[in-house]
Each structure stands twice: as C-alpha cells, then as structure tokens.
C-alpha positions as a Markdown table, in Angstrom:
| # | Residue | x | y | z |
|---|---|---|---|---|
| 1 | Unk | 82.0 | -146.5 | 72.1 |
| 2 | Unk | 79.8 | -144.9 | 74.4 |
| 3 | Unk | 76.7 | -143.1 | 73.3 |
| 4 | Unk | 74.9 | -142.1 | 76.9 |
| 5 | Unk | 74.7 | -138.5 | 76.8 |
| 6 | Unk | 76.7 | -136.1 | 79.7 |
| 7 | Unk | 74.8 | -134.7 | 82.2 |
| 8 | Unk | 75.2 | -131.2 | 80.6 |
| 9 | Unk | 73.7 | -132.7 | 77.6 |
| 10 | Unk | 70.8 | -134.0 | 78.7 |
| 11 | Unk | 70.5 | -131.0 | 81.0 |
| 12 | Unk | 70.6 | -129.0 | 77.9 |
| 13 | Unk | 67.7 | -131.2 | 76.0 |
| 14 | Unk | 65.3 | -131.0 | 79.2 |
| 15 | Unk | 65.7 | -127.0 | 79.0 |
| 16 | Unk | 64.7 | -127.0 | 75.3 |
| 17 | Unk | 62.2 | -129.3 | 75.9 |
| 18 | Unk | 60.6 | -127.4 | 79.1 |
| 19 | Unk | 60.4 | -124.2 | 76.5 |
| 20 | Unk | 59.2 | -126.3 | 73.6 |
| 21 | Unk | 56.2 | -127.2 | 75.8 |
| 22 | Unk | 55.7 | -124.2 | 77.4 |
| 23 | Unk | 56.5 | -121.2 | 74.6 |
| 24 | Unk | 56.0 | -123.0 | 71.2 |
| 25 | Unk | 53.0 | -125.1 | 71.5 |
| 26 | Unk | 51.1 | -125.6 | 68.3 |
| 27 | Unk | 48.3 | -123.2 | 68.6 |
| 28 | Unk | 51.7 | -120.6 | 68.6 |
| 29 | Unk | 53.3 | -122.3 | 65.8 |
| 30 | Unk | 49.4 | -121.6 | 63.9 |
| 31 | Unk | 49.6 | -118.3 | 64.8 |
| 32 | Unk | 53.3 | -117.5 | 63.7 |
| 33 | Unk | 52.1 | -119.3 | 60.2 |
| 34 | Unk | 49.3 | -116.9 | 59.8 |
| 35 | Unk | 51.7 | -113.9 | 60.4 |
| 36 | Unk | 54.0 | -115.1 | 57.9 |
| 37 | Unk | 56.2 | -118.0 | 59.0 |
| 38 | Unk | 58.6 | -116.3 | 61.2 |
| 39 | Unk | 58.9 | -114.8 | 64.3 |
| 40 | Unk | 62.0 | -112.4 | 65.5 |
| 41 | Unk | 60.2 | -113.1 | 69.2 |
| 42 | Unk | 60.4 | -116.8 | 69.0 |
| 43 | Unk | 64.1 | -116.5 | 67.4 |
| 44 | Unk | 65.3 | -114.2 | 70.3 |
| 45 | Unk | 63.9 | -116.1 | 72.8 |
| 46 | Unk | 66.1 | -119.1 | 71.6 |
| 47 | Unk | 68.8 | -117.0 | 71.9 |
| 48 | Unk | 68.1 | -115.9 | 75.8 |
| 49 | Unk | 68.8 | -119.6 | 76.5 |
| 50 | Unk | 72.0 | -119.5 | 74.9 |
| 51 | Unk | 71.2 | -121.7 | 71.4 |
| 52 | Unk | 72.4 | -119.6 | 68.8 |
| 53 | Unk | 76.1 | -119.6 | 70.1 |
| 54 | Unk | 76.3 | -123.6 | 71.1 |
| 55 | Unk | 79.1 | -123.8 | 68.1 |
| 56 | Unk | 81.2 | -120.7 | 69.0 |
| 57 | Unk | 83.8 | -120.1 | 70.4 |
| 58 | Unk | 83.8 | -118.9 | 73.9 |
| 59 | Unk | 86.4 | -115.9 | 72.7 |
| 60 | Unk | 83.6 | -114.8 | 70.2 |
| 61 | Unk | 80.4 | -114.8 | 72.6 |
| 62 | Unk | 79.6 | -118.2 | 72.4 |
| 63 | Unk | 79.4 | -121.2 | 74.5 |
| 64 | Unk | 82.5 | -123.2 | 73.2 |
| 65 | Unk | 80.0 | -126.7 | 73.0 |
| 66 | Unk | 80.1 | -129.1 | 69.9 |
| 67 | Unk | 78.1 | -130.7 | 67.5 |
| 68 | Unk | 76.6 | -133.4 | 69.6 |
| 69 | Unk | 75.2 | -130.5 | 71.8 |
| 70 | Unk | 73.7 | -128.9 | 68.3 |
| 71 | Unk | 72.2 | -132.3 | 67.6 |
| 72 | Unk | 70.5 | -132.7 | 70.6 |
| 73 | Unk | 69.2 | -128.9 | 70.4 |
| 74 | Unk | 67.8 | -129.5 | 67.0 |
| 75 | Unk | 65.9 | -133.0 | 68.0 |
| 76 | Unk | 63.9 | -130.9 | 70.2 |
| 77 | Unk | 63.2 | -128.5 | 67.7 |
| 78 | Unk | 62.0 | -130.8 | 65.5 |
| 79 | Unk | 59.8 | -132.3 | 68.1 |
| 80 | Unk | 58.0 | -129.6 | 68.3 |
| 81 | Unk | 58.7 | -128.7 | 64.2 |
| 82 | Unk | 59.8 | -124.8 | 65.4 |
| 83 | Unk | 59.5 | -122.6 | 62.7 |
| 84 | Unk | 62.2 | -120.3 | 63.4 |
| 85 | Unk | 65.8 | -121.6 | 61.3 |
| 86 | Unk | 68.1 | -122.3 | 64.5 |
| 87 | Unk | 69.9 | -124.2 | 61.9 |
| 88 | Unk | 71.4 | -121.8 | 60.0 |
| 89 | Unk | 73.0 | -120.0 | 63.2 |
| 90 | Unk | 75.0 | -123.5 | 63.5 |
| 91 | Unk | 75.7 | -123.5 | 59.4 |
| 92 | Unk | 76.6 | -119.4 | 59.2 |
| 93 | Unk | 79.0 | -120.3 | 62.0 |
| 94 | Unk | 80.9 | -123.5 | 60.7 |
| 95 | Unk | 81.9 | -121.4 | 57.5 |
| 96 | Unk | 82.9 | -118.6 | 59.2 |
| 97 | Unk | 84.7 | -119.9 | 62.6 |
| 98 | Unk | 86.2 | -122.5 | 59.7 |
| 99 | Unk | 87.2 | -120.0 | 57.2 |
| 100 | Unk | 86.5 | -116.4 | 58.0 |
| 101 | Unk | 89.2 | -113.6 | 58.1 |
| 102 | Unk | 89.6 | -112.4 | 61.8 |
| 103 | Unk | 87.7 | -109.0 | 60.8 |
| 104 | Unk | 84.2 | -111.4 | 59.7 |
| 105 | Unk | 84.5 | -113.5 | 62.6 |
| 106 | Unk | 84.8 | -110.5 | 65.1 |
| 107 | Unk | 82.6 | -108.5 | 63.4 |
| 108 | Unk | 79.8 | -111.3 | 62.8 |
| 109 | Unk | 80.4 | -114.5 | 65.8 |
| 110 | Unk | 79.5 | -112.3 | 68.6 |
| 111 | Unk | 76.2 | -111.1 | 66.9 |
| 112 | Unk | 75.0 | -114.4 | 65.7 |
| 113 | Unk | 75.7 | -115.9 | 69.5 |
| 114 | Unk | 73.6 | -113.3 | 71.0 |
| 115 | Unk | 70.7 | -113.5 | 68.5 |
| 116 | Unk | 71.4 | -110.0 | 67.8 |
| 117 | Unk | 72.2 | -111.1 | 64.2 |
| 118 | Unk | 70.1 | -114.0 | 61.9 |
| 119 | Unk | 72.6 | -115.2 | 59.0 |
| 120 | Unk | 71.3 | -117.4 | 56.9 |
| 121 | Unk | 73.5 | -119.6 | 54.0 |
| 122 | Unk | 72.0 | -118.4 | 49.8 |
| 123 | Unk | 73.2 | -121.0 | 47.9 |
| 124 | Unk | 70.1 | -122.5 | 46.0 |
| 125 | Unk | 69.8 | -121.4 | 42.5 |
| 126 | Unk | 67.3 | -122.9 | 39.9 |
| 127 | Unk | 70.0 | -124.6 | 37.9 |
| 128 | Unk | 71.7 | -126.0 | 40.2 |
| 129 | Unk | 70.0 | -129.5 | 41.2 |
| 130 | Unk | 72.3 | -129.5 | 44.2 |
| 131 | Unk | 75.5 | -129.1 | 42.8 |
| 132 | Unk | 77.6 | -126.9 | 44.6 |
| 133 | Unk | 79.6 | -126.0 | 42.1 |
| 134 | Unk | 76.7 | -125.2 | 39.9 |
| 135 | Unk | 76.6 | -121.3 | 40.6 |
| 136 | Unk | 76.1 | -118.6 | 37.9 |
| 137 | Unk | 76.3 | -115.9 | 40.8 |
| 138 | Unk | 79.3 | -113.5 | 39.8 |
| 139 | Unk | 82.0 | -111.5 | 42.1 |
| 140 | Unk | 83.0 | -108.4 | 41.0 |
| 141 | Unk | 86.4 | -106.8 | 42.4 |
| 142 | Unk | 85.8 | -102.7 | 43.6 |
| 143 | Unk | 87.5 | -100.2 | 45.2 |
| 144 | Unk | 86.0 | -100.7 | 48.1 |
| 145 | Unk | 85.6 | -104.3 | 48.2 |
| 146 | Unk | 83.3 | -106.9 | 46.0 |
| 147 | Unk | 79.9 | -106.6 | 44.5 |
| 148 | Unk | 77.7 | -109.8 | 44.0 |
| 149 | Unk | 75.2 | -110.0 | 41.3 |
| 150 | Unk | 72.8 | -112.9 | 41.9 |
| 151 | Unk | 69.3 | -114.4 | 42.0 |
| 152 | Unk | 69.1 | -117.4 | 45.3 |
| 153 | Unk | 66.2 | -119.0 | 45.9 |
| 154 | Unk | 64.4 | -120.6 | 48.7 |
| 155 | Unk | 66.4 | -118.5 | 51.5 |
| 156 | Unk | 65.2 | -119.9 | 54.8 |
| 157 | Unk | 63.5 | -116.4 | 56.4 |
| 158 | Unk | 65.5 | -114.6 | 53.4 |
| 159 | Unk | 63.1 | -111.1 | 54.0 |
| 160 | Unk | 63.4 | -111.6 | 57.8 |
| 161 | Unk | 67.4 | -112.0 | 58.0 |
| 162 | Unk | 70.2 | -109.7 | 58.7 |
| 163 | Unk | 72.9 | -111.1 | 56.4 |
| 164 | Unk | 73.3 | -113.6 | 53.3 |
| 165 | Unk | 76.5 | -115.9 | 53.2 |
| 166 | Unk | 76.7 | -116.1 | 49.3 |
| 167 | Unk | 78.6 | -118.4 | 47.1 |
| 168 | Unk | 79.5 | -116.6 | 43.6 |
| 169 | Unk | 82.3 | -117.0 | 41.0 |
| 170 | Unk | 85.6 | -114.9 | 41.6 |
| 171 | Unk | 88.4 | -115.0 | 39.2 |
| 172 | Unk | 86.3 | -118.5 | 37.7 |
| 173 | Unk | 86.4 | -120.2 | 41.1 |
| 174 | Unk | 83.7 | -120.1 | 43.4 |
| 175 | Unk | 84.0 | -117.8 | 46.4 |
| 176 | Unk | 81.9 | -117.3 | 49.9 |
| 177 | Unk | 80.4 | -114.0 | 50.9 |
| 178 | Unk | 78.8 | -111.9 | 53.0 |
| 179 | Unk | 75.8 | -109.6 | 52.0 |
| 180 | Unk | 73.6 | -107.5 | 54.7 |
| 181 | Unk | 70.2 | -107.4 | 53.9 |
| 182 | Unk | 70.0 | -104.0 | 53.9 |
| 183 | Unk | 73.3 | -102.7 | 51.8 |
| 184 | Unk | 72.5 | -101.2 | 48.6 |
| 185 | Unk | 71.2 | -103.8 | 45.2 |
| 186 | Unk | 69.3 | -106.5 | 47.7 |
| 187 | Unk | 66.2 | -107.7 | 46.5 |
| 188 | Unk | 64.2 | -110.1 | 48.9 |
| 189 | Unk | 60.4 | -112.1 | 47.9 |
| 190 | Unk | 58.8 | -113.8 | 50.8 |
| 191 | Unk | 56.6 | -116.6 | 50.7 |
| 192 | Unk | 55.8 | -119.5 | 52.9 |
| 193 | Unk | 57.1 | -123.0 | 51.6 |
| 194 | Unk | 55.2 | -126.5 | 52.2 |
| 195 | Unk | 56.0 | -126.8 | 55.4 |
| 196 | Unk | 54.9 | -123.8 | 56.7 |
| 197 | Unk | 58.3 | -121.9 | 57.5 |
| 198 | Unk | 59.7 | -118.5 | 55.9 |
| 199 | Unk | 61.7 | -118.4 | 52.9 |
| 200 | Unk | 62.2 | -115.8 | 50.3 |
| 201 | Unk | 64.1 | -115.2 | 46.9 |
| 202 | Unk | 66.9 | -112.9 | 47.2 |
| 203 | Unk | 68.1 | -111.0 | 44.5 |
| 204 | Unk | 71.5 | -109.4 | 44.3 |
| 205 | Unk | 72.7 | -106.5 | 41.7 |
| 206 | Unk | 75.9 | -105.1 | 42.3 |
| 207 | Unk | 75.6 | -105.6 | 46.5 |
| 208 | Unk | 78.3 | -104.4 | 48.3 |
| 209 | Unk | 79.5 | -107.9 | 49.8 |
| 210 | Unk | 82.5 | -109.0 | 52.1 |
| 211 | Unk | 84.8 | -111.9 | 51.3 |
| 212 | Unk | 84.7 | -114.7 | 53.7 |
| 213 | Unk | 87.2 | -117.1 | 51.6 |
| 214 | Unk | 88.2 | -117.6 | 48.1 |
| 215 | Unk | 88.0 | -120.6 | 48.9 |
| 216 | Unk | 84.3 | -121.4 | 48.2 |
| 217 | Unk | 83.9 | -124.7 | 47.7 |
| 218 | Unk | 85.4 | -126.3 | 50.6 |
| 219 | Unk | 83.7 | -123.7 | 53.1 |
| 220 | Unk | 80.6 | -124.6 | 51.1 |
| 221 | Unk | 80.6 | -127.8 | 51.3 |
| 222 | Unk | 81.6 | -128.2 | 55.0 |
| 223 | Unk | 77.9 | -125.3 | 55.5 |
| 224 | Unk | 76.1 | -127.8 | 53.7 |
| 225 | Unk | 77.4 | -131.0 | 55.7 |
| 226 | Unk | 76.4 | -129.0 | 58.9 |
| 227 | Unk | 73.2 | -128.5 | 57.3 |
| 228 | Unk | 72.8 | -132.3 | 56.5 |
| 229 | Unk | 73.3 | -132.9 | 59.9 |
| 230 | Unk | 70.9 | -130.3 | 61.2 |
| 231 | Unk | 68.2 | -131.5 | 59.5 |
| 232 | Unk | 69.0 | -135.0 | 60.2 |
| 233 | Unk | 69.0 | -134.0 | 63.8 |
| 234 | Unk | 65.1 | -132.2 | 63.0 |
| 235 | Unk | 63.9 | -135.1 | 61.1 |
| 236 | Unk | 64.4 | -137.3 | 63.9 |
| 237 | Unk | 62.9 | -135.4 | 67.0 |
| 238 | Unk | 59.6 | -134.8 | 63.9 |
| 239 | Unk | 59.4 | -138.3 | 63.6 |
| 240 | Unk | 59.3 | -139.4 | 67.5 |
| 241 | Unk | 56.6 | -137.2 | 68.1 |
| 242 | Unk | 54.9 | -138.3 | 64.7 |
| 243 | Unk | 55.0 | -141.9 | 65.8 |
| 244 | Unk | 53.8 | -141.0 | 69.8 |
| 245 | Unk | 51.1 | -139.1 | 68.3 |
| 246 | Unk | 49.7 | -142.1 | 65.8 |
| 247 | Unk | 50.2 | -144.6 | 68.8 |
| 248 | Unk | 47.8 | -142.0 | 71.2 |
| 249 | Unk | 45.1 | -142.1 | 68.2 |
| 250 | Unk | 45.5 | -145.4 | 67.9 |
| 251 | Unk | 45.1 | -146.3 | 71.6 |
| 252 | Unk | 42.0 | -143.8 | 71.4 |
| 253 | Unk | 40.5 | -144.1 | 68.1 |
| 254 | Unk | 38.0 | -147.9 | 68.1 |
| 255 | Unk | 36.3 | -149.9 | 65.7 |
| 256 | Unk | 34.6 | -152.9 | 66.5 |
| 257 | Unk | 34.5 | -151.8 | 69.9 |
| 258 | Unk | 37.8 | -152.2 | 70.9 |
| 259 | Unk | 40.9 | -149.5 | 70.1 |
| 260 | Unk | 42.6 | -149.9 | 66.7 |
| 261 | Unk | 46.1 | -150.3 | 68.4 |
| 262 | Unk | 44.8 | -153.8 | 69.5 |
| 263 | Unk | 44.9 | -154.9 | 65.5 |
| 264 | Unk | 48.1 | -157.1 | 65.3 |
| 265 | Unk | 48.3 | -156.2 | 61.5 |
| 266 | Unk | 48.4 | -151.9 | 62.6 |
| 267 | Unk | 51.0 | -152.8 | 65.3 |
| 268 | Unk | 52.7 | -154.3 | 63.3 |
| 269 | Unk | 53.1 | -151.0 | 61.2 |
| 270 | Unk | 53.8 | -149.2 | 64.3 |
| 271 | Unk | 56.8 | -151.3 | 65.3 |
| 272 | Unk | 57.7 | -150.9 | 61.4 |
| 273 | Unk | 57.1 | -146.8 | 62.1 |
| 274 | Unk | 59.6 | -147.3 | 65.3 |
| 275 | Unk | 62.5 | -149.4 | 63.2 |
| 276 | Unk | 62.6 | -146.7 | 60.7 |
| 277 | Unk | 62.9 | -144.0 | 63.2 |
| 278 | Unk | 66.0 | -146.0 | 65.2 |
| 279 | Unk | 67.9 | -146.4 | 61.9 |
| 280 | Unk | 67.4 | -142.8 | 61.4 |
| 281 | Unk | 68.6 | -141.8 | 64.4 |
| 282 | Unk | 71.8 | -143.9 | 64.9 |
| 283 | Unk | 72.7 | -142.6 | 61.3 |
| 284 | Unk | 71.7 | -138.6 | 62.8 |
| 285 | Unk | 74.4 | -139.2 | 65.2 |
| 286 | Unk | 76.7 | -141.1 | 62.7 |
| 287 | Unk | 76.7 | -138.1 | 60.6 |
| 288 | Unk | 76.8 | -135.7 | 63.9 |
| 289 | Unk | 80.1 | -137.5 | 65.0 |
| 290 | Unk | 81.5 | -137.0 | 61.8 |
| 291 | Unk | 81.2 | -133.4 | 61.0 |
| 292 | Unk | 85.1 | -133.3 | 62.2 |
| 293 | Unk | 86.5 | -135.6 | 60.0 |
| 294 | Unk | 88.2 | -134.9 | 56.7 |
| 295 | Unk | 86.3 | -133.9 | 53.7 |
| 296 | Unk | 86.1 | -136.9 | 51.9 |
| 297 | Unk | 85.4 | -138.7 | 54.7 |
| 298 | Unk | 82.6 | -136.2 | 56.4 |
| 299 | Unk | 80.8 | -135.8 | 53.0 |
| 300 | Unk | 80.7 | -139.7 | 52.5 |
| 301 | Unk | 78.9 | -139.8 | 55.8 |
| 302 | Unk | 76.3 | -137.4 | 55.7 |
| 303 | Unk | 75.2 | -138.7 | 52.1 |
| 304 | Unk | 75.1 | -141.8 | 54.1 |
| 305 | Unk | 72.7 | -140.9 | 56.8 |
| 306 | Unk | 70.4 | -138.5 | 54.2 |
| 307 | Unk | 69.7 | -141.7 | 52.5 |
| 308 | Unk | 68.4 | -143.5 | 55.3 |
| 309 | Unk | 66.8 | -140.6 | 56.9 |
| 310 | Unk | 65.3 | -139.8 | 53.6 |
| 311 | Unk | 63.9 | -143.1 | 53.5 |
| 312 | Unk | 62.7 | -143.3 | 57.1 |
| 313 | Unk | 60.9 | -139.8 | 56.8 |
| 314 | Unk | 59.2 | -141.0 | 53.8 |
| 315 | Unk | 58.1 | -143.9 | 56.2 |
| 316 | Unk | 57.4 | -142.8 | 59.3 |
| 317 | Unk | 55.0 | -140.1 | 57.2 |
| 318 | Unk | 53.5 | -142.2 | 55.2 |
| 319 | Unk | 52.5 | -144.8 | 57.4 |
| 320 | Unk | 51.0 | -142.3 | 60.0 |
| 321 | Unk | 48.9 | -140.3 | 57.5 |
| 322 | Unk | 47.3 | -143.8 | 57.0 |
| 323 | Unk | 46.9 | -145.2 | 60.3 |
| 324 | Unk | 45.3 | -141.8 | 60.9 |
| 325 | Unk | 42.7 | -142.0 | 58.3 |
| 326 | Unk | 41.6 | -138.8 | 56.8 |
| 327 | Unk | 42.0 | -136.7 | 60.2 |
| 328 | Unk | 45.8 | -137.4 | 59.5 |
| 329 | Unk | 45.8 | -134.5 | 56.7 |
| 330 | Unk | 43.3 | -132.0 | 58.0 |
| 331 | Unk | 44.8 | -128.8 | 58.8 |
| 332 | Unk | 43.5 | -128.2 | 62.3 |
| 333 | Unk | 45.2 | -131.6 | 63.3 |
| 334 | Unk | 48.9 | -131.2 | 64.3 |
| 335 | Unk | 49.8 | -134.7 | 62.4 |
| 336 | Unk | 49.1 | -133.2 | 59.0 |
| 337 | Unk | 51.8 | -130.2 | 59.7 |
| 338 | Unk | 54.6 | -133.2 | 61.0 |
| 339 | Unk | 53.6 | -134.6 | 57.6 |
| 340 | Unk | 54.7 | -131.5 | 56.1 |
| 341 | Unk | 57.7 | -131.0 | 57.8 |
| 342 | Unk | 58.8 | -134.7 | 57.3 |
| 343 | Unk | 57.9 | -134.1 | 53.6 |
| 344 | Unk | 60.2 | -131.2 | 53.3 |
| 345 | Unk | 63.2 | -132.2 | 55.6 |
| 346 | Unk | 63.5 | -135.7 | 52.5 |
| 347 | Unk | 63.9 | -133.1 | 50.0 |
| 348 | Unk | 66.2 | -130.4 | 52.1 |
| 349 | Unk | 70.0 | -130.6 | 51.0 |
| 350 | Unk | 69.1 | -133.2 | 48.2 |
| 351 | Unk | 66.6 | -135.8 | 48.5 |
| 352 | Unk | 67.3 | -139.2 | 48.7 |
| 353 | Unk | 67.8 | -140.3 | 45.0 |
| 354 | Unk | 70.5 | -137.4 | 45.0 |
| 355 | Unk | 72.4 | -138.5 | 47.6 |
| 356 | Unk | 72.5 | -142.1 | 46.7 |
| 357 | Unk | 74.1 | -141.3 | 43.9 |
| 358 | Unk | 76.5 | -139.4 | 46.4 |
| 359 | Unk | 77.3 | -142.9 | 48.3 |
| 360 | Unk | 77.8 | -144.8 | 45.1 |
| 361 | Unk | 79.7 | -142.4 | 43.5 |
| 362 | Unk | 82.1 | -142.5 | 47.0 |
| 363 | Unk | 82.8 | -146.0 | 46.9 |
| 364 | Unk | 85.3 | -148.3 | 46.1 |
| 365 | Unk | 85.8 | -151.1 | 43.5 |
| 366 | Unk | 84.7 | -153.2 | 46.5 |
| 367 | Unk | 82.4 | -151.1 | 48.2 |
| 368 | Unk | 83.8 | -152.4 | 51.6 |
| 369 | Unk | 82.6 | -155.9 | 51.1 |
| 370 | Unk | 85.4 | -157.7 | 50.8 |
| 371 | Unk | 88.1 | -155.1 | 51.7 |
C-alpha cells in the first residue's frame, strides 16, 4: 500500500501551513482567547482557501476531495492548535451529504463550503457518558414541521454558530436535526473550555427544527467517526510541534554547562516522545482510511486509533511539561496551551478508558490471534 502523499496533497498541506505561520501565530491565537475563543475572521479566512468545502460535493459548492485531504488539513491545524472548529464543517457535512433530504443538502452544502454558514453537531448531554443512544432530547411532530426540546452541552462555538444538527427521540427512535440559531425557543451559554476554544450550552424549547433522517443513529454515529478522525488528525499535527518545541528547549536550555538534550537519560524520553507520536499517526491515518468502510467495520477502527492516540497524547504531554520544567505550564509559554489542547483532544469523543471498552467489546472469541 502506498502512503506518499499526491502532489495536490502536499500542495494542499504547504498552503495551510504558509497561513498557519503567517495569519494564526500564537500572539493571534492569545488575542482570539481574550476575546472569547472564537473568531468569525479567522473561520472565514479558512474558508477563502477553500477548507470548509474539502468533503463536498463539487455539485454543492464544494471541492469534491476526500478524507485524506481533511486529515492532512486538520494536522496543520493542530500544529498550530487553531481555535476556530474546522472540524465540524467536515462532521455537519458527512451527515448530511450521507443522509440529508435533497431540500437540506441544497439548502445547507453550499453555505457550509463557502463559510457563509458554521454548523456545528449538539449531541452531548450530561447523562449521556458517550452513548449515542443515551439522548432524552424529544421531537415533536407540527403542522409546519418538528419542534425539539433539549438541553446540549459543550457545543463547539454553540453562541457563535449558525445552525445545530441535533439528535432527539422521534416516534421512540432517535432522529437527526437541524436547528438555526436564531429560530424561535434557542437558548445558547458561552464559556471557554480547558483548552481555550468556544463552546456553549444550547438549550432548545419547542425550536422549529428540520428533519435530516429518522434515521438517527446511523447518521450519528458515522458524525461522530468523522469526528474521531478529526481529532485524531489534530492530535497529531499538536503533538509534532509539542515534541519540536521540547527538543528546541532542550538544545537551548543547560545545566552543568552543557545543553540538557546532551543527557542520554532526557533523550531517551525524547525518542520515547517521538515513538508515541508515530503510533499515533499511522493509527490517524488508519482510522482516516477507514471512514468508508461499513459500520461495523469503521466504528471498530476509530475506537482503535482513539486508544492509541489517547495514550500517546497523554504521553507526548506529559513528558514535555516535565522536560520543560516549570516554564512548561506558565501561561505566556506556548507549550503550556499544546498541553491543553493535548489534554482535551484524550477526552474529545470518549477518552481512552471508553473506547477500549469499545475495541473489546468488538472482538471476537479469538480476538484475531489465532483466526
């Protein structure tokens, strides 16, 4: 199997890279904090160079690419731990290219490919522990269409967004829908989370909503696989910068006269760091590759790679914050904030303890040992 990347592809990682460097440096990421975690600037400008419609379709506005092309998007993203929830352009997407009506993908594909639009997937609720079909959000048949009555919580930029896709029971199953932000019964709380981004609680009472499919739990699950992947995709462009940024301290930091990095015991740590970071990536792209698979098979491999990426952001953290010292969690130091962002991205979508008991619970008697 080959795994070299096309020349569009890696033409399309330099030009995220050239704006990460240039637009989004982290005295910009500080200032978007201070102002609240989100910036519509920052989002459209990600939208000028075409991101927000890599997944669609070419029909709807988009530019027709794949997953791989998402992936290598999202790396560069993380490298430079962008605020602004790309992600959920890719996840709003896959649900609705996957199993929207014709009338919510015309109406809703061509806005999110042209930034005009942010839609952002509402499915966290309190009891859930990341069950999808834990939801107590109910559907409500009307004249005119559906009405959702709901509390979500932890909605990436859920005051800043223009739309909610919302699982909630219908008829005792659980259906997907679509709220605007600004229809009638919508409730939003903003806050910032650990790692600095946007999120809000968004409360629902009797919103006018559209049906996107009955159903719910399929389309669900496939949003959340895509989200797996996105933030696998993150986790690993945060941890190659984390580990080139403790190997520059290291080079530069001296005790004894001579530069930490020359301690055979730290380099050792470092080539530890580095391990944890390949494993993560080869299972990014594992899960990447296997977003078009069947379910079974798809869901089995992103629990897969969250386990090891879980693990591996743990690592790659931890180890940094303590080659660092106590620099390695001040706030003015851009270390501490990969710290956070590597912190969060274990826990997004399940942590790891969750989704090992999602890869035991998909095996077989023999667990492919001797099969």
């Amino acid at each position: 199997m080959d795994f070299d990347f096309t020349d569009d592809q890696q033409q399309l990682r330099d030009a995220v890279a050239k704006w990460t460097e240039k637009s989004y440096g982290f005295e910009r990421r500080q200032k978007i904090v201070a102002a609240g975690g989100f910036d519509r600037g920052a989002y459209a400008e990600l939208a000028e160079l075409g991101l927000t419609g890599i997944p669609i379709a070419e029909a709807h506005g988009g530019l027709g690419m794949g997953a791989v092309e998402a992936m290598v998007v999202l790396e560069e993203l993380g490298r430079a731990i962008v605020l602004e929830p790309l992600a959920q352009a890719f996840i709003a997407s896959a649900a609705i290219q996957a199993y929207g009506s014709d009338e919510a993908k015309s109406t809703w594909l061509p806005r999110i490919a042209s930034g005009e639009a942010l839609v952002v997937l509402a499915q966290q609720e309190r009891k859930a522990r990341y069950r999808l079909n834990a939801c107590e959000a109910k559907a409500a048949k009307t004249g005119s269409g559906y009405a959702l009555t709901a509390l979500k919580n932890i909605v990436p930029a859920g005051d800043q967004a223009d739309a909610f896709i919302v699982p909630a029971q219908l008829g005792g199953k659980v259906a997907l829908f679509l709220v605007e932000r600004g229809a009638s019964g919508v409730a939003t709380r903003g806050y910032l989370t650990q790692d600095e981004s946007r999120a809000a609680d968004v409360e629902l009472t009797d919103a006018p909503a559209q049906l996107i499919t009955p159903d719910g739990l399929a389309a669900l699950a496939l949003a959340t696989d895509v989200g797996i992947a996105c933030a696998c995709a993150e986790g690993v462009g945060a941890m190659e910068q984390t580990l080139k940024m403790t190997v520059e301290y290291m080079n530069q930091r001296k005790q004894f006269g001579v530069p930490i990095a020359s301690f055979q015991a730290l380099r050792h740590r470092v080539a530890d760091m580095k391990m944890q970071l390949e494993l993560a990536r080869s299972m990014s792209y594992y899960a990447t590759l296997k977003l078009g698979a069947p379910e079974a098979e798809r869901r089995q491999a992103v629990a897969r790679a969250k386990v090891q990426l879980g693990q591996s952001l743990r690592f790659v953290g931890q180890q940094s914050v303590q080659l660092h010292g106590g620099i390695g969690v001040t706030d003015e130091y851009a270390g501490s904030h990969y710290f956070k962002r590597l912190t969060q991205l274990e826990m997004a979508w399940g942590d790891t303890l969750h989704h090992l008991g999602e890869v035991s619970t998909r095996m077989t008697e023999t667990a492919g040992v001797f099969a």
